[in-house]
Each structure stands twice: as C-alpha cells, then as structure tokens.
N, CA, C and O atoms as a Tripos MOL2 file, in Angstrom:
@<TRIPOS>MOLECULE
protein
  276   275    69     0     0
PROTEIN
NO_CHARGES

@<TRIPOS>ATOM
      1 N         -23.0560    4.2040   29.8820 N.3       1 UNK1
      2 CA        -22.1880    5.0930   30.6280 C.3       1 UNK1
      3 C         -21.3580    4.2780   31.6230 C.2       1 UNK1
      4 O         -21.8950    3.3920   32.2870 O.2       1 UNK1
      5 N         -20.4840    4.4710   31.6970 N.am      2 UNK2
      6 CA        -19.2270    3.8980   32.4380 C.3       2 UNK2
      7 C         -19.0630    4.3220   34.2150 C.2       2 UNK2
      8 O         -18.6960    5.4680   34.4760 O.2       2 UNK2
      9 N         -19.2760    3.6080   35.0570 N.am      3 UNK3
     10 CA        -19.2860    3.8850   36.1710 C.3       3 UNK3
     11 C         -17.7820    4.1790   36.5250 C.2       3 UNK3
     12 O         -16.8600    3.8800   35.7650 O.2       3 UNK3
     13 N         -17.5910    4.8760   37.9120 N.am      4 UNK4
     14 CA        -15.9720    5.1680   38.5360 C.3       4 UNK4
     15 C         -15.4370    3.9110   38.6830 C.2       4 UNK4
     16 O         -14.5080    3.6100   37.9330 O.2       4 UNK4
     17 N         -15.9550    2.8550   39.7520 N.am      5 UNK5
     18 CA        -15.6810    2.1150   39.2900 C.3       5 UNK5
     19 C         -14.8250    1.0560   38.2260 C.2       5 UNK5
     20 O         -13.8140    0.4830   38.6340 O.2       5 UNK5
     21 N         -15.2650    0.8820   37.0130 N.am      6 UNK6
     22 CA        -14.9560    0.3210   35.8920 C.3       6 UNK6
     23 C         -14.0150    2.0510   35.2550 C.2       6 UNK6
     24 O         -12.7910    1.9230   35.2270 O.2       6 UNK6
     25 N         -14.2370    2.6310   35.0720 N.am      7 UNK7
     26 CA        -13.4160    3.3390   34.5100 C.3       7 UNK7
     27 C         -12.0710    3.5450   36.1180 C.2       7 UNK7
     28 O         -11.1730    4.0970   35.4820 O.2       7 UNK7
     29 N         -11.8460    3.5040   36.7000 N.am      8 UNK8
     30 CA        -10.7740    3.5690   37.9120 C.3       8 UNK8
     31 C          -9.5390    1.8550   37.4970 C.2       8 UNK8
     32 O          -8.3280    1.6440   37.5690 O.2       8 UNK8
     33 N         -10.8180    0.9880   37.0660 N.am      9 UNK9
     34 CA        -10.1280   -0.5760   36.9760 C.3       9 UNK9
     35 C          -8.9920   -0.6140   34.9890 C.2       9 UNK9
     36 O          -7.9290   -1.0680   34.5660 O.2       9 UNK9
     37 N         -10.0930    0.1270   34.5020 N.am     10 UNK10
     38 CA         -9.2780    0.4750   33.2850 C.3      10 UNK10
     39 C          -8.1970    0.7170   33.2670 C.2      10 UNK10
     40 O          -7.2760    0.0190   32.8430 O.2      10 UNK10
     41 N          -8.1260    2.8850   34.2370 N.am     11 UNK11
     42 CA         -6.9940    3.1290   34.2490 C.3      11 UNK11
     43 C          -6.0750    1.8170   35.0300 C.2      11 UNK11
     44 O          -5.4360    1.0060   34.3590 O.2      11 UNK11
     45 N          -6.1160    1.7890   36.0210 N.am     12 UNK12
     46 CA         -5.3750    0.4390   36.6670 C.3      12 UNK12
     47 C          -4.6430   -0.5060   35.5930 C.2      12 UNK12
     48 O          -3.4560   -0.6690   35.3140 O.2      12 UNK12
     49 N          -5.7590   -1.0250   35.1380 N.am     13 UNK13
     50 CA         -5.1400   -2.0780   33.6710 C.3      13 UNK13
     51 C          -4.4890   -1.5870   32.8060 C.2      13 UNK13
     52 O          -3.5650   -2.2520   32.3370 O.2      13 UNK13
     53 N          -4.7490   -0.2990   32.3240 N.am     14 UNK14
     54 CA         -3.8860    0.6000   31.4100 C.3      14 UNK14
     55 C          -2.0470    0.8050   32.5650 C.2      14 UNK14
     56 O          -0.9040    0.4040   32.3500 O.2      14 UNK14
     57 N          -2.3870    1.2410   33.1890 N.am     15 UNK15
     58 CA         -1.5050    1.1420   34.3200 C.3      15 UNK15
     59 C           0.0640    0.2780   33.9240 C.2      15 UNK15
     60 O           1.0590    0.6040   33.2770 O.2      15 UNK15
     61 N          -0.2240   -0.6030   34.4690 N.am     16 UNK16
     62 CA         -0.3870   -1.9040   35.0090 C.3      16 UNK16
     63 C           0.3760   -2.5280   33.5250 C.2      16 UNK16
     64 O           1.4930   -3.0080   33.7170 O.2      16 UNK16
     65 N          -0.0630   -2.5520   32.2980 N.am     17 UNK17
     66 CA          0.5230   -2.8080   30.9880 C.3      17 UNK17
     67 C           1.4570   -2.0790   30.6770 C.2      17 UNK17
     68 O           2.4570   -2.5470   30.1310 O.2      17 UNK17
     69 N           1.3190   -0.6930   30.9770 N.am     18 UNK18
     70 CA          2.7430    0.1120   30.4880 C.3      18 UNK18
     71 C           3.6260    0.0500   31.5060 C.2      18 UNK18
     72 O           4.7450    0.4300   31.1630 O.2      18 UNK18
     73 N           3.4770   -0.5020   33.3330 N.am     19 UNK19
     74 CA          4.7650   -0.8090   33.8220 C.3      19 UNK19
     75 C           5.2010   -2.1870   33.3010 C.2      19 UNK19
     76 O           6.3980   -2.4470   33.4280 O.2      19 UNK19
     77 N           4.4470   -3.0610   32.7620 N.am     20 UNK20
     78 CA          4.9870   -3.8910   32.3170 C.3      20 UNK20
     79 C           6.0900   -4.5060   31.0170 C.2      20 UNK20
     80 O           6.8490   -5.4690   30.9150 O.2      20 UNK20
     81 N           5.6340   -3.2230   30.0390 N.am     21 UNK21
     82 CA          6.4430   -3.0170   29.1390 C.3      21 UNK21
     83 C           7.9350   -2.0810   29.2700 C.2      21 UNK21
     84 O           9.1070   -2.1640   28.9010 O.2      21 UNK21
     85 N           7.0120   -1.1220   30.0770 N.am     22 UNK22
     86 CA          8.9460   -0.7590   30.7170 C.3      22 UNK22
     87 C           9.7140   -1.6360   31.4750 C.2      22 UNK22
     88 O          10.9030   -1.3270   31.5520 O.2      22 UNK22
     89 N           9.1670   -3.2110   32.3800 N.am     23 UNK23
     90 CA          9.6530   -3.4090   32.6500 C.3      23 UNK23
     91 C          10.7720   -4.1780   31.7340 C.2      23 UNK23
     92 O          11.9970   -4.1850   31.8600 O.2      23 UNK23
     93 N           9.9890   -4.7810   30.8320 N.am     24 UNK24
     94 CA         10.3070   -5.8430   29.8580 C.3      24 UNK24
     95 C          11.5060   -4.8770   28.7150 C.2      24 UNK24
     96 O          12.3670   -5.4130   28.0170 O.2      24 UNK24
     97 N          11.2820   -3.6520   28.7880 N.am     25 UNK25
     98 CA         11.8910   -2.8740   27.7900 C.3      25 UNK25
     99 C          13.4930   -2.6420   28.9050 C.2      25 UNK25
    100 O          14.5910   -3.0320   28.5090 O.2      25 UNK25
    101 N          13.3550   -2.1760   29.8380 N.am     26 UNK26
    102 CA         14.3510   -2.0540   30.7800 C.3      26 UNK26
    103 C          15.3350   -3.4470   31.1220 C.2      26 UNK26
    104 O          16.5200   -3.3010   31.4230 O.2      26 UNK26
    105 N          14.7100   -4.7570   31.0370 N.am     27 UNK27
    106 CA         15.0940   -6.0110   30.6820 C.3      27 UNK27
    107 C          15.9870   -6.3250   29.5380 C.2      27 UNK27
    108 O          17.1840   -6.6000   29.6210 O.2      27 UNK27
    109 N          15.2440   -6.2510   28.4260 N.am     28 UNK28
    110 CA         15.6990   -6.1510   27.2520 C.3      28 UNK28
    111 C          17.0590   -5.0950   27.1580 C.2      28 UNK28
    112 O          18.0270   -5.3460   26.4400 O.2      28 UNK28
    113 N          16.9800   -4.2280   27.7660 N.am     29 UNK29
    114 CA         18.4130   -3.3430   27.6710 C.3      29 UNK29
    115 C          19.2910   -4.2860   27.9950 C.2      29 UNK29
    116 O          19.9840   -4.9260   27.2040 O.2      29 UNK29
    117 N          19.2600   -4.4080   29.5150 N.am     30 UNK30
    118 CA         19.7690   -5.1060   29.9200 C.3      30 UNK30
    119 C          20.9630   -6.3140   29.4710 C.2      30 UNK30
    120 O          22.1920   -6.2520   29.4970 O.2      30 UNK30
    121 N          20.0290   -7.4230   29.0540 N.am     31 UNK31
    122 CA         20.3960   -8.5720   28.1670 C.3      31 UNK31
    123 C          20.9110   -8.0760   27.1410 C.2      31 UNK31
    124 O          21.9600   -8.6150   26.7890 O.2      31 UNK31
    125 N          20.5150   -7.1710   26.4860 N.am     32 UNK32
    126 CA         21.3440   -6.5940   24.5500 C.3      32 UNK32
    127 C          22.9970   -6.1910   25.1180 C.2      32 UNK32
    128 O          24.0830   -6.4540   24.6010 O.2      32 UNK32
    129 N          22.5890   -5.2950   26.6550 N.am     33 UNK33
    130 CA         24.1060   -5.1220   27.1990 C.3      33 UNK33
    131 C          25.1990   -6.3200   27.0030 C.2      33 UNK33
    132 O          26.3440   -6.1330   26.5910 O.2      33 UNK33
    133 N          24.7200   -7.4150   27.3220 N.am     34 UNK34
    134 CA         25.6510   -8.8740   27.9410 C.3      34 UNK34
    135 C          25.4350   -9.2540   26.6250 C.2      34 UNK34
    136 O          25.6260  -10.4690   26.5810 O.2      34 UNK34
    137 N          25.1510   -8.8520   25.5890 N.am     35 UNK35
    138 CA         24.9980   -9.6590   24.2090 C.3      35 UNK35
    139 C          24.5420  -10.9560   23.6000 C.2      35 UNK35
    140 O          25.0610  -11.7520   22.8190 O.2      35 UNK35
    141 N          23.4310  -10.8930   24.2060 N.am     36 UNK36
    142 CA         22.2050  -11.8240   24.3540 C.3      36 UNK36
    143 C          21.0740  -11.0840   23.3190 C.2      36 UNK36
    144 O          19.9200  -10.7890   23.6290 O.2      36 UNK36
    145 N          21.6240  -10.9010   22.2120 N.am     37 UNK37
    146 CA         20.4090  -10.1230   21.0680 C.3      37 UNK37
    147 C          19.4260  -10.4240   21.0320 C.2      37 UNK37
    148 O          18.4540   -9.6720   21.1020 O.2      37 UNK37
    149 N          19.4050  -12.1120   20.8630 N.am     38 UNK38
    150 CA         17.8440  -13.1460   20.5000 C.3      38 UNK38
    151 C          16.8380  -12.6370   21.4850 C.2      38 UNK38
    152 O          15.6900  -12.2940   21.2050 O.2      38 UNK38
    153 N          17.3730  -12.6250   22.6260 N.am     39 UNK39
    154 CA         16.7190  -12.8480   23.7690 C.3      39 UNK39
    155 C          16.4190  -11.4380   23.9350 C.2      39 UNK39
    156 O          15.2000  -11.2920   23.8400 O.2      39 UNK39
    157 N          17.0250  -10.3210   24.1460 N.am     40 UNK40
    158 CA         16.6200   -8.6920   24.2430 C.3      40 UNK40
    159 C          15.3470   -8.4020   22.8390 C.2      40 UNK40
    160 O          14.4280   -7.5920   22.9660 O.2      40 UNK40
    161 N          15.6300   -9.4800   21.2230 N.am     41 UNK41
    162 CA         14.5820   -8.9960   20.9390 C.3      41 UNK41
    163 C          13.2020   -9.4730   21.3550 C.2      41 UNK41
    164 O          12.3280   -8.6230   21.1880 O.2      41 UNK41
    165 N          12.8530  -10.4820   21.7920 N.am     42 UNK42
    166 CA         12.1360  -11.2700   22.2350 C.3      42 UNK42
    167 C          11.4370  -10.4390   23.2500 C.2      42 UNK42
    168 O          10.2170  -10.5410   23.3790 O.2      42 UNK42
    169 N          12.0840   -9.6860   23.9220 N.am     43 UNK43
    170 CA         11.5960   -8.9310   25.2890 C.3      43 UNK43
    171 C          11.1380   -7.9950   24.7670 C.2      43 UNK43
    172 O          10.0560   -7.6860   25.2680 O.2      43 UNK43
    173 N          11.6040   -7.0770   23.5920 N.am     44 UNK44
    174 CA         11.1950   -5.9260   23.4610 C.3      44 UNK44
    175 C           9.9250   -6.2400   22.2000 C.2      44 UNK44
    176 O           9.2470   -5.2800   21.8360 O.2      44 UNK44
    177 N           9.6860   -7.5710   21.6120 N.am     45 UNK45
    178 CA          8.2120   -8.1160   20.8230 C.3      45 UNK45
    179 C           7.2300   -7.6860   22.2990 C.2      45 UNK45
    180 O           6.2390   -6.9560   22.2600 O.2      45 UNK45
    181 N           7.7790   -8.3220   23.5210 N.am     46 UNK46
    182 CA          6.8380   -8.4200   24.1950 C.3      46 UNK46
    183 C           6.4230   -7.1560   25.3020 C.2      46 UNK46
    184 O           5.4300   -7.1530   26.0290 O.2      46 UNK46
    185 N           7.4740   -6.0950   25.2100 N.am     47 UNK47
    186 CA          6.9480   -5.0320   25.9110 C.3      47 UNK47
    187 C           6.0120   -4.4000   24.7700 C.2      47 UNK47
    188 O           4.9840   -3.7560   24.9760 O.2      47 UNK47
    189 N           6.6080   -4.7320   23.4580 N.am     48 UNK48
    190 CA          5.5900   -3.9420   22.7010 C.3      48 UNK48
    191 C           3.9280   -4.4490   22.5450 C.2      48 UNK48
    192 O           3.0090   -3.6370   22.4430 O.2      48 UNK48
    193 N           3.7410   -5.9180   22.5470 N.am     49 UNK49
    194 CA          2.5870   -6.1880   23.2790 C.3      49 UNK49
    195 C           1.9900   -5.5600   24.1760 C.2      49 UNK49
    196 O           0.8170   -5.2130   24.0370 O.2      49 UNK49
    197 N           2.6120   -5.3360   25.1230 N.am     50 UNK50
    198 CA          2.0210   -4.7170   26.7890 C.3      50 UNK50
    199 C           1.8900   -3.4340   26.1330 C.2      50 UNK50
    200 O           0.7370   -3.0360   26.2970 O.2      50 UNK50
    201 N           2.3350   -2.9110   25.7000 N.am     51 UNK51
    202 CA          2.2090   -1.0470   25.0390 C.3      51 UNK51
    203 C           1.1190   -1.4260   24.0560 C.2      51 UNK51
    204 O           0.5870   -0.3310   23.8730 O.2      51 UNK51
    205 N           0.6040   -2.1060   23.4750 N.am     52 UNK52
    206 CA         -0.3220   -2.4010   22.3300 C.3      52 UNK52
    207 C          -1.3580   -2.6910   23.4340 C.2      52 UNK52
    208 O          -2.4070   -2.0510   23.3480 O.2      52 UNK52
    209 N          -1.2540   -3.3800   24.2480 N.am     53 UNK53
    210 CA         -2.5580   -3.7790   25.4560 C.3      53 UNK53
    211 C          -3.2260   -2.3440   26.2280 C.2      53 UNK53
    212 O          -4.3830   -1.9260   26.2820 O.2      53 UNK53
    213 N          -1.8900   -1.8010   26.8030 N.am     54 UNK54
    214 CA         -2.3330   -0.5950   27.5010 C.3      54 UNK54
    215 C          -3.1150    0.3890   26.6050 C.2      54 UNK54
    216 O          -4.0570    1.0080   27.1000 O.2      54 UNK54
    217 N          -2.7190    0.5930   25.1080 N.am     55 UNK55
    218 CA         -3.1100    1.5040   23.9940 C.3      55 UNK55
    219 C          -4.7800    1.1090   24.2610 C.2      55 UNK55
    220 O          -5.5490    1.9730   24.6830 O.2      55 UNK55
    221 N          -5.1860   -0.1230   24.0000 N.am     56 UNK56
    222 CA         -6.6980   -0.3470   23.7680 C.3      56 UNK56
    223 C          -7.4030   -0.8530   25.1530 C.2      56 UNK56
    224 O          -8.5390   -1.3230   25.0830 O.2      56 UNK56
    225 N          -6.8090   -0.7690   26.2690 N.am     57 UNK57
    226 CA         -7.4520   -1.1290   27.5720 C.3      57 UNK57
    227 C          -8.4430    0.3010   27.7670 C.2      57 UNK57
    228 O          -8.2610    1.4080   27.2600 O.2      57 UNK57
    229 N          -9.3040   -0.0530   28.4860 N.am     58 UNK58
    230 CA        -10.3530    0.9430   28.6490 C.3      58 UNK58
    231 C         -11.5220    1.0200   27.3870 C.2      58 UNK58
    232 O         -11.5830    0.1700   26.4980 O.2      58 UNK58
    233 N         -12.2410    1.9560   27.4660 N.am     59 UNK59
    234 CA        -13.8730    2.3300   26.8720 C.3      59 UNK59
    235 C         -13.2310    2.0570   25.5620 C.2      59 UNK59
    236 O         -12.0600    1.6780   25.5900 O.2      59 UNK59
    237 N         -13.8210    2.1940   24.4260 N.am     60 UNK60
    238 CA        -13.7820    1.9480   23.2090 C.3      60 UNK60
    239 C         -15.3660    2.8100   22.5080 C.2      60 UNK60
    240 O         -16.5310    2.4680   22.3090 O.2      60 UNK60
    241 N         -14.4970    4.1260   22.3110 N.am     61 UNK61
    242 CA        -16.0150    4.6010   21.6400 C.3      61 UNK61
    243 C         -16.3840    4.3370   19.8960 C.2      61 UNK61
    244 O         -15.6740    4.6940   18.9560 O.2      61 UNK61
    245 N         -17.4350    3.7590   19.8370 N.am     62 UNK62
    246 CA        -17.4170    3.5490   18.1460 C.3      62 UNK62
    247 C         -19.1410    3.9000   17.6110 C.2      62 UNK62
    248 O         -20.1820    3.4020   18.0380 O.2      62 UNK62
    249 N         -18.9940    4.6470   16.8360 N.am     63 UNK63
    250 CA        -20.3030    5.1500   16.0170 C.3      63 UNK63
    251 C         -21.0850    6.0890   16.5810 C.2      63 UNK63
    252 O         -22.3090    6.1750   16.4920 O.2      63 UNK63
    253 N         -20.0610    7.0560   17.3870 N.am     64 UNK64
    254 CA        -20.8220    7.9010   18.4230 C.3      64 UNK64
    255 C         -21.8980    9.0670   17.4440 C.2      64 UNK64
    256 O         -22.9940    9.5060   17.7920 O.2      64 UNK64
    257 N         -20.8960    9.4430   15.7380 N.am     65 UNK65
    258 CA        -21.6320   10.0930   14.6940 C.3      65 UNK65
    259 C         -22.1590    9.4330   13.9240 C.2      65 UNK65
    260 O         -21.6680    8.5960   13.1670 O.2      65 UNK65
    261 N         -23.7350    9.9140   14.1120 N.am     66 UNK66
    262 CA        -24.4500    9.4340   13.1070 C.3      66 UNK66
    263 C         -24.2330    9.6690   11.6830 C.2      66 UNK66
    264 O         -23.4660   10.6240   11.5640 O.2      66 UNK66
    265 N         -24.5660    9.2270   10.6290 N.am     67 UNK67
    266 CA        -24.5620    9.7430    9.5250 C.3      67 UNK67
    267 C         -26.1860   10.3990    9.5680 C.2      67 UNK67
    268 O         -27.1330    9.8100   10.0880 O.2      67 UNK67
    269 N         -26.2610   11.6850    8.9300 N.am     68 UNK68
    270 CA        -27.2460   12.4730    8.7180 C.3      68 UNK68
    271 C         -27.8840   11.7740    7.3000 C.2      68 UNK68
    272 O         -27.1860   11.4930    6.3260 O.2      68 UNK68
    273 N         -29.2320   11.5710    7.3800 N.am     69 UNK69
    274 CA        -30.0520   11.1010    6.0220 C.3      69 UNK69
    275 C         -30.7290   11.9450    5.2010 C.2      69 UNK69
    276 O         -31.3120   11.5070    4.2100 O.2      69 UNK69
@<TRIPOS>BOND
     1     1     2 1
     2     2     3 1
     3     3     4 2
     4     3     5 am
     5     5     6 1
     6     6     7 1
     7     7     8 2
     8     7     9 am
     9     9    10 1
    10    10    11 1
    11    11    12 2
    12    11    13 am
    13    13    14 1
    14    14    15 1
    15    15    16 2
    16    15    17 am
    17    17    18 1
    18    18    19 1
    19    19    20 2
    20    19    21 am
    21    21    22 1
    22    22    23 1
    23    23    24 2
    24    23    25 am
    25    25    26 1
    26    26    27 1
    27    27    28 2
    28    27    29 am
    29    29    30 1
    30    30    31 1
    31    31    32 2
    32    31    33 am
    33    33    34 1
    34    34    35 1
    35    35    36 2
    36    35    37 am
    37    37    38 1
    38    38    39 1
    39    39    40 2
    40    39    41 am
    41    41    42 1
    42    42    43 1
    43    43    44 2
    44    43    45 am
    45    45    46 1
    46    46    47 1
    47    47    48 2
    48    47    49 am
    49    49    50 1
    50    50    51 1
    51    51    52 2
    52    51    53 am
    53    53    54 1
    54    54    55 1
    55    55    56 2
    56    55    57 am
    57    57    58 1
    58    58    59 1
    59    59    60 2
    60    59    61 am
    61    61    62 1
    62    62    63 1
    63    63    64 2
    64    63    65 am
    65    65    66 1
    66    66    67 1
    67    67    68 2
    68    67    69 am
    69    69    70 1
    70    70    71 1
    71    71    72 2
    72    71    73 am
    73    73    74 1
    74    74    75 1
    75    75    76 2
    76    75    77 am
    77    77    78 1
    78    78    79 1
    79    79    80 2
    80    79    81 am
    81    81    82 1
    82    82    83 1
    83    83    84 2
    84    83    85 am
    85    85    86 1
    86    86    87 1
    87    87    88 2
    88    87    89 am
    89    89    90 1
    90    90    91 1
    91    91    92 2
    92    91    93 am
    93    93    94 1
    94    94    95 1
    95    95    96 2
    96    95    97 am
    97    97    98 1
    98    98    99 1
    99    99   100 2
   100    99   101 am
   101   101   102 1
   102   102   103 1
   103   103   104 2
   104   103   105 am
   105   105   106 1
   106   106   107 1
   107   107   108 2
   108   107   109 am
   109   109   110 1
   110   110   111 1
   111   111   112 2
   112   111   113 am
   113   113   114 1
   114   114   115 1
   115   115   116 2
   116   115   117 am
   117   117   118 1
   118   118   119 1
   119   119   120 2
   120   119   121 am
   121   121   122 1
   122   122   123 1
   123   123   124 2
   124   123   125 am
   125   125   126 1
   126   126   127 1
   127   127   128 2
   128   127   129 am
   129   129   130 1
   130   130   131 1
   131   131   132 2
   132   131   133 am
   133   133   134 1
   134   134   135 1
   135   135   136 2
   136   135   137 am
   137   137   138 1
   138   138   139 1
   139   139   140 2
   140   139   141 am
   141   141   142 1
   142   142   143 1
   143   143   144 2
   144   143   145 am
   145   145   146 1
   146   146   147 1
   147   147   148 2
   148   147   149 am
   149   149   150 1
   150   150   151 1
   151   151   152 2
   152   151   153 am
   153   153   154 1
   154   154   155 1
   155   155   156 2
   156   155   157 am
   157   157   158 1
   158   158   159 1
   159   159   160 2
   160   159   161 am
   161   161   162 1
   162   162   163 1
   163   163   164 2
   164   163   165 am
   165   165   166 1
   166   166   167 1
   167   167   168 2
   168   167   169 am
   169   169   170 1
   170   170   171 1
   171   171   172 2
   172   171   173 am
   173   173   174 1
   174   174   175 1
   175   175   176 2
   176   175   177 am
   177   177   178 1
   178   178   179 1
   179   179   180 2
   180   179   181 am
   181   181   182 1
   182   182   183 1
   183   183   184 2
   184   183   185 am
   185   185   186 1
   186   186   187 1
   187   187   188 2
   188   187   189 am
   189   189   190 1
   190   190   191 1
   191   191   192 2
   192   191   193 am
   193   193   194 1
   194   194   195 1
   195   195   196 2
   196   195   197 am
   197   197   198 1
   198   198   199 1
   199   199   200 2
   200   199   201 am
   201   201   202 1
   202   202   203 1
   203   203   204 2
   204   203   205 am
   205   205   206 1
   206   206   207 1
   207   207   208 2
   208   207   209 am
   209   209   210 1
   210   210   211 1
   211   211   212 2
   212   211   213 am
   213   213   214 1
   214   214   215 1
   215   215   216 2
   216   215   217 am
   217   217   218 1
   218   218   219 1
   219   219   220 2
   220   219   221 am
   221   221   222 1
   222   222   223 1
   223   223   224 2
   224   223   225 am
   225   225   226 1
   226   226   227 1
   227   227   228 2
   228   227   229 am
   229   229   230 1
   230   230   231 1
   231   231   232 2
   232   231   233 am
   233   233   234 1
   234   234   235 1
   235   235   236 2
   236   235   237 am
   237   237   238 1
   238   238   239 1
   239   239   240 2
   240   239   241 am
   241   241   242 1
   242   242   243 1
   243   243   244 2
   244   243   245 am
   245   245   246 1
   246   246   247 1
   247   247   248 2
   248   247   249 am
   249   249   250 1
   250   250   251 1
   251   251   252 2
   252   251   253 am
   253   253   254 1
   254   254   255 1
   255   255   256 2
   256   255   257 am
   257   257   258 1
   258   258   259 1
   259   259   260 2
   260   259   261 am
   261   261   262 1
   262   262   263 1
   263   263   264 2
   264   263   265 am
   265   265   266 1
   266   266   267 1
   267   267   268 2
   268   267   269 am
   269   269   270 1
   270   270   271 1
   271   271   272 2
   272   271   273 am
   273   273   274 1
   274   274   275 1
   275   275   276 2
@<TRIPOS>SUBSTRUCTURE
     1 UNK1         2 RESIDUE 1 A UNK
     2 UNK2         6 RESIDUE 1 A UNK
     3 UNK3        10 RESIDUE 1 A UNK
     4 UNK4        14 RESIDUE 1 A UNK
     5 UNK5        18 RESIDUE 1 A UNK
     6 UNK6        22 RESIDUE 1 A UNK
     7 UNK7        26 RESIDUE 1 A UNK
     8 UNK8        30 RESIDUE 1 A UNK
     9 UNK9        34 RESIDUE 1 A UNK
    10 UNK10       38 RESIDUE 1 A UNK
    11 UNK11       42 RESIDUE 1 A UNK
    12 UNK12       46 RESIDUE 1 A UNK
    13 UNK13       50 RESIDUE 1 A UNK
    14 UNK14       54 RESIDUE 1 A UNK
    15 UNK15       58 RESIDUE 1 A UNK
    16 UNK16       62 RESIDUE 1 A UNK
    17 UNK17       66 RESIDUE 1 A UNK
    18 UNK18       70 RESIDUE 1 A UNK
    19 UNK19       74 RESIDUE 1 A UNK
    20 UNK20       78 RESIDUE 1 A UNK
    21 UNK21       82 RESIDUE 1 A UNK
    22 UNK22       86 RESIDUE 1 A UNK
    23 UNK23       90 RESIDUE 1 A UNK
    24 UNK24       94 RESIDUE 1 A UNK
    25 UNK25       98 RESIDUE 1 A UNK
    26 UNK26      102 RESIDUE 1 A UNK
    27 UNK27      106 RESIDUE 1 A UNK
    28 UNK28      110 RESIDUE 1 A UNK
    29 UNK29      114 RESIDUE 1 A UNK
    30 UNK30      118 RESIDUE 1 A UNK
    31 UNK31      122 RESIDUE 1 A UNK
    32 UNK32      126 RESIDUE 1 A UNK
    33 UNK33      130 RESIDUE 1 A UNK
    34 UNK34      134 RESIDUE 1 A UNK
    35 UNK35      138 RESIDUE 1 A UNK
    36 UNK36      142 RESIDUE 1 A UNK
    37 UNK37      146 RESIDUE 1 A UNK
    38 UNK38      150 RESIDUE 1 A UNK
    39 UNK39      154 RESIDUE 1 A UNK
    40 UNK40      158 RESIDUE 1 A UNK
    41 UNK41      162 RESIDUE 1 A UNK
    42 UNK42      166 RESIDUE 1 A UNK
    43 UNK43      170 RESIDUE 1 A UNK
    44 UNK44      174 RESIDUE 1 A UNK
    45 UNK45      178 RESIDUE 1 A UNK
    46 UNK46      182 RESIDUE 1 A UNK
    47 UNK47      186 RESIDUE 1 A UNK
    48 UNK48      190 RESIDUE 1 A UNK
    49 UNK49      194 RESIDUE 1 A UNK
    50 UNK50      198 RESIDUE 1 A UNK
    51 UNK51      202 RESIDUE 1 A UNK
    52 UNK52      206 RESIDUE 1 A UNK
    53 UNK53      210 RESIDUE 1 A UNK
    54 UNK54      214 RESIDUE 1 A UNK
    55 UNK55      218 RESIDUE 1 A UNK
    56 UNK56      222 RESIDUE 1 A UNK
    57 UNK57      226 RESIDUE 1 A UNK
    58 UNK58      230 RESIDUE 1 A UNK
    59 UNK59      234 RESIDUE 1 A UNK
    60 UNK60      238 RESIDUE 1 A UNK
    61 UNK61      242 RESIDUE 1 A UNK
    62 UNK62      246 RESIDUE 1 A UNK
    63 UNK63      250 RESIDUE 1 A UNK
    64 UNK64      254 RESIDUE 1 A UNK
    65 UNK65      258 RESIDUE 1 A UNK
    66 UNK66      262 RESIDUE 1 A UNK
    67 UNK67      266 RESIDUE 1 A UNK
    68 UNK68      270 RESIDUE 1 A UNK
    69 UNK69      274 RESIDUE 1 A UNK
C-alpha cells in the first residue's frame, strides 16, 4: 500500500513531466514558426518523451486478478 507521501511525490513527478512537455511542445512551436523544422522536430520527439514519462510515473498495478483454478 502506497503511503501519502509517495503517492503526493508521484503526482509531483507526473506533474512536473507534463509541464515539461508543454514546455518543450510550446518551444517547438515556436522554432517551426522561424523555420527551424529539424530542430522543432527534435523538441516535439522530446516532449513526447516527457508525456510517455508522466503516462507511467506513479503505482503500477499488475496481477491484481487472480486467475480462478
């Protein structure tokens, strides 16, 4: 069982990854504006990282159903 604690630091980290990908996504606008493509896609590989991080930050429930015998 997950204390407040550790589940409070999750959300945080969950947090924390998706301002980072907006920031990087808001970046990426940015640069695609001034026509700097390479570089806007590069930013938006890496906000999508941070959105892939925030997705799996926190608890991870696995095998909570048993199979019945």
């Amino acid at each position: 069982m997950l204390t407040i604690s550790k589940a409070d630091s999750s959300l945080d980290q969950r947090d924390a990854f998706s301002r980072a990908a907006q920031n990087l996504f808001d970046k990426a606008k940015l640069v695609a504006e001034g026509g700097q493509y390479s570089e806007a896609g590069s930013l938006i590989l890496k906000a999508l990282d941070q959105e892939r991080r925030a997705q799996s930050s926190g608890p991870q429930v696995l095998q909570l159903i048993k199979p019945r015998n």
